[in-house]
Structures are given as structure tokens and as C-alpha cells.
C-alpha positions as YAML, in Angstrom:
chain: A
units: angstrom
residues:
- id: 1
  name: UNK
  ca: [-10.50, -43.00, 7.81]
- id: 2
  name: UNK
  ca: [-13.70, -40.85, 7.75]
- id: 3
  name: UNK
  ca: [-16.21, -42.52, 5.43]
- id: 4
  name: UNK
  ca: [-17.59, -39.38, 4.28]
- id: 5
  name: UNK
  ca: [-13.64, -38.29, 2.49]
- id: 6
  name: UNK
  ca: [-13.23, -41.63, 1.52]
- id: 7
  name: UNK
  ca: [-16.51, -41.27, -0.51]
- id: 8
  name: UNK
  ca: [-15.74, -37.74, -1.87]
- id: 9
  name: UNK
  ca: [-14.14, -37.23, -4.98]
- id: 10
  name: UNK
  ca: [-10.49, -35.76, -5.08]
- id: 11
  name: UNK
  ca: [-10.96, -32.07, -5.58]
- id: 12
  name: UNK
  ca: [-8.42, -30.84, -8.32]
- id: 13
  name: UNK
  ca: [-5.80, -28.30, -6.66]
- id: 14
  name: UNK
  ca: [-6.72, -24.97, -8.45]
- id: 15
  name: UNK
  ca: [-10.13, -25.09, -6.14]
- id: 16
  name: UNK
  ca: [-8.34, -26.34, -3.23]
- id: 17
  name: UNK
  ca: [-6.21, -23.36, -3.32]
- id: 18
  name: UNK
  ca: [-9.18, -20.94, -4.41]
- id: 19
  name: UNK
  ca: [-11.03, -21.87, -1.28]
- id: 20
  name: UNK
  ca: [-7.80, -21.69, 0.75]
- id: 21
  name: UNK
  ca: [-7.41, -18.08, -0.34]
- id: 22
  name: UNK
  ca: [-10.96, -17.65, 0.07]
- id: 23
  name: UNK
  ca: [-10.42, -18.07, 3.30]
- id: 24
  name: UNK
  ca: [-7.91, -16.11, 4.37]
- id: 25
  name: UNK
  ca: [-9.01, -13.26, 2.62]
- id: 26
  name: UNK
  ca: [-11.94, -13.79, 5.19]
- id: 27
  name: UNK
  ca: [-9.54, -14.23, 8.03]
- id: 28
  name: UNK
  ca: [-8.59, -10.52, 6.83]
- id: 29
  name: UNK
  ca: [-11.70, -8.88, 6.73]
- id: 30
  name: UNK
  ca: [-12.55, -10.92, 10.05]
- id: 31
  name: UNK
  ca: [-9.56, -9.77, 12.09]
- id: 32
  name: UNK
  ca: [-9.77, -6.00, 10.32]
- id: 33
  name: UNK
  ca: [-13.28, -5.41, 11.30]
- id: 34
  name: UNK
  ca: [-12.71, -6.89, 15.14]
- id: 35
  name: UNK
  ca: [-11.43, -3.66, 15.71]
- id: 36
  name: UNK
  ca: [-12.78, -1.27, 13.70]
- id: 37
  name: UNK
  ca: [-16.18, -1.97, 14.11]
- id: 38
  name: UNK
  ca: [-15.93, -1.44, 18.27]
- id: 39
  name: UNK
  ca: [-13.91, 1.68, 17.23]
- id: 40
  name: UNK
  ca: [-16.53, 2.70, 15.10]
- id: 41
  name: UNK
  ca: [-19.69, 2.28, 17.71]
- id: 42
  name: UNK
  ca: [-17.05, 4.02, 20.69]
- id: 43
  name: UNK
  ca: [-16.36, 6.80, 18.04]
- id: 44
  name: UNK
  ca: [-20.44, 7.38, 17.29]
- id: 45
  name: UNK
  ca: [-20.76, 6.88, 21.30]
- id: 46
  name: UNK
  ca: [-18.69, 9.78, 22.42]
- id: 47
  name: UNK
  ca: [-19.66, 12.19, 18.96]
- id: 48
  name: UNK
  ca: [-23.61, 12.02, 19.92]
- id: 49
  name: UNK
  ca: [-23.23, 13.69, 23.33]
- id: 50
  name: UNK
  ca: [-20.82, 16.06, 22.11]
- id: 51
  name: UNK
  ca: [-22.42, 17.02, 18.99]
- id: 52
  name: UNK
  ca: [-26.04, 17.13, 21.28]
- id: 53
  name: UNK
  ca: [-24.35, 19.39, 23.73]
- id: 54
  name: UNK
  ca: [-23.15, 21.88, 21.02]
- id: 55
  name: UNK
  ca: [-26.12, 21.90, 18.71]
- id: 56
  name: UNK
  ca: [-28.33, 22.41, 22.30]
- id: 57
  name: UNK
  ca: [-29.44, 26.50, 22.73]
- id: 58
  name: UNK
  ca: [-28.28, 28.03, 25.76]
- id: 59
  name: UNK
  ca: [-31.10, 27.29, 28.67]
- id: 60
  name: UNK
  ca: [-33.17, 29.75, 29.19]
- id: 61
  name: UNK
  ca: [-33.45, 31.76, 32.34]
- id: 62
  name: UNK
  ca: [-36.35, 32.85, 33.97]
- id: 63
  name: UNK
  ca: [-36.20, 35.12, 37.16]
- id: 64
  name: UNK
  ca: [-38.98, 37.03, 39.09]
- id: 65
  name: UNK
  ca: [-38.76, 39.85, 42.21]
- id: 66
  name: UNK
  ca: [-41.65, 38.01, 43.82]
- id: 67
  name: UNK
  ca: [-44.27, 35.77, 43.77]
- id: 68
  name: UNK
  ca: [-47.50, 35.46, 46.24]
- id: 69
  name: UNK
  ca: [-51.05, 34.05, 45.62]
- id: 70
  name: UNK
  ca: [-53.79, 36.33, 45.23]
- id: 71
  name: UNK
  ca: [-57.55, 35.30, 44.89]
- id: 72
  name: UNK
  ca: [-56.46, 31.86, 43.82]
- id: 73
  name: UNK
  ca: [-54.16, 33.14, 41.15]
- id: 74
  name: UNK
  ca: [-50.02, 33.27, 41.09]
- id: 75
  name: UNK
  ca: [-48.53, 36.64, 40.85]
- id: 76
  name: UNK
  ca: [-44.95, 37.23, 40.19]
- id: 77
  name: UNK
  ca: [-43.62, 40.79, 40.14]
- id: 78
  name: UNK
  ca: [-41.17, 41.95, 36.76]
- id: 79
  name: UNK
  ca: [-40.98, 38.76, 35.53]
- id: 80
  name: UNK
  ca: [-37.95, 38.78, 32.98]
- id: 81
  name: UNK
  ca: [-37.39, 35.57, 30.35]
- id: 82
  name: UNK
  ca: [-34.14, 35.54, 28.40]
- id: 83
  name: UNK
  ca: [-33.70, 32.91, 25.77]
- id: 84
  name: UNK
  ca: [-31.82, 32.07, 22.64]
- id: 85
  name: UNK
  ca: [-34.06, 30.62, 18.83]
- id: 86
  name: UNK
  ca: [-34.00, 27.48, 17.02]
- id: 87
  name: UNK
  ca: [-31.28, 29.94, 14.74]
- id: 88
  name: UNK
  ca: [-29.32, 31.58, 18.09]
- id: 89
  name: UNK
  ca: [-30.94, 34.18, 18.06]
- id: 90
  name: UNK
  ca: [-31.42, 36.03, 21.91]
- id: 91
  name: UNK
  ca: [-34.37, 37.21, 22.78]
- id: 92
  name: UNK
  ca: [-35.55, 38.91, 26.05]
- id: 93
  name: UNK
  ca: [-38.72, 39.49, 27.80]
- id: 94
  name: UNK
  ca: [-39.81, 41.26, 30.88]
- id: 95
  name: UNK
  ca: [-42.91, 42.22, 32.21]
- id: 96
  name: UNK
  ca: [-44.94, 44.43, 35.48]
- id: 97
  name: UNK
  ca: [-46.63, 41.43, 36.57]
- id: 98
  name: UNK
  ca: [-47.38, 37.91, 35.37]
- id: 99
  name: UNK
  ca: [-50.35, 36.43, 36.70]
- id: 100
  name: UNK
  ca: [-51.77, 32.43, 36.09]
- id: 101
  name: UNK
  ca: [-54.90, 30.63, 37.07]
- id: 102
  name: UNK
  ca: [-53.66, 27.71, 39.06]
- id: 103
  name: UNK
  ca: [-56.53, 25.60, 37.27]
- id: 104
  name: UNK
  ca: [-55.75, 27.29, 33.55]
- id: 105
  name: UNK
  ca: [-51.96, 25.71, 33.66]
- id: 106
  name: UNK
  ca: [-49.80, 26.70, 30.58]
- id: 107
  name: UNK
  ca: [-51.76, 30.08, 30.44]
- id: 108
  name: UNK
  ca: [-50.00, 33.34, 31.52]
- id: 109
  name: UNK
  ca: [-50.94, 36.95, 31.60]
- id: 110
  name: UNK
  ca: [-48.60, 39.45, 31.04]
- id: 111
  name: UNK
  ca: [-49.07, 43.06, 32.19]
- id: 112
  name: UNK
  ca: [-46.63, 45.95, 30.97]
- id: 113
  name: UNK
  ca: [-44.92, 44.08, 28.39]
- id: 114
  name: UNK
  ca: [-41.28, 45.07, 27.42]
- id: 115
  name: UNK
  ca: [-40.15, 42.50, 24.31]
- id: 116
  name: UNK
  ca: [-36.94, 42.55, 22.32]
- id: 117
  name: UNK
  ca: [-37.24, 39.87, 19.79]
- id: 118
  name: UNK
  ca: [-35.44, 38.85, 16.49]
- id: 119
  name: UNK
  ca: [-37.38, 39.58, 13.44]
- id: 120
  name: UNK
  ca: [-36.00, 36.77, 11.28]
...
């Protein structure tokens, strides 16, 4: 009824049934990878956060007696820094006073230095 099949050529039945199992081998790999490719992405969803959170040091924590501004400048009293390395290593650091310039940011100095730190 079509004009275009009326026009085509009768296929013999070895390709007929080539491209039939052509195509359900595809219906296969179709319906196989419907799930497991959503499984997959959920499965790399919920291993990045975990793996993040493990690989992550411990924070760091930073504590001071006081602080007060003198002459323009921050002064905390016995600062202390504790800390883990890149390689989980702890480290600790305390000091008599820590004083920084409010206009020299990122700069501190430390008097009476007490530093335990790994030497690898």
C-alpha cells in the first residue's frame, strides 16, 4: 500500500533476521543500561562526599586567653594552634603573645614560641 515498499526490493530472509536480532540485542543493552547507568551516577554521587569527608584532615583549632587592640595592632594572649599534615601528621603550636597589624593582614608575630612539629 505504501509506495515506497512497493518500490523496494524483497530483502532475502537471512538479513531480515540479522537486523531482527540486531535489534534486540539493542533492546538488551538498552533496557540493561536504563538501570545501571542511574545506579552508576547515584553510586559516584554518594562515594564523592564520603570519600571527601574521610580523605579531609581533622580542622584545625585555634584558641586564645585574650585578645584586645593595642596601638592599632591585635593582641591575643597564649595563642595555641593544633593541626593535623597533608600525611596526618599533628602538629601543635603555642605562643606568649601573637600580635598583627590590622593593615599587614595574613602577617602574624609570634612571641615565646613553643612548636612541636613532625620532621617528615
Amino acid at each position: 500500500t505504501n509506495a515506497e515498499t512497493a518500490l523496494a526490493p524483497a530483502a532475502p530472509a537471512g538479513t531480515r533476521g540479522d537486523a531482527f536480532d540486531r535489534a534486540q540485542r539493542h533492546s538488551r543493552r538498552v533496557r540493561v543500561l536504563k538501570f545501571a547507568v542511574p545506579l552508576l551516577a547515584a553510586g559516584i554521587a554518594i562515594a564523592f562526599p564520603v570519600y571527601s569527608y574521610l580523605a579531609a584532615p581533622v580542622s584545625i583549632s585555634v584558641q586564645a586567653e585574650g585578645s584586645a587592640f593595642a596601638d592599632g595592632k591585635l593582641v591575643m594572649a597564649n595563642p595555641k594552634l593544633n593541626g593535623f599534615t597533608k600525611q596526618k601528621l599533628p602538629y601543635s603550636l603555642t605562643a606568649l603573645r601573637a600580635i598583627q597589624d590590622v593593615g599587614k593582614q595574613g602577617i602574624i608575630d609570634l612571641e615565646g614560641i613553643n612548636a612541636k612539629l613532625p620532621l617528615t
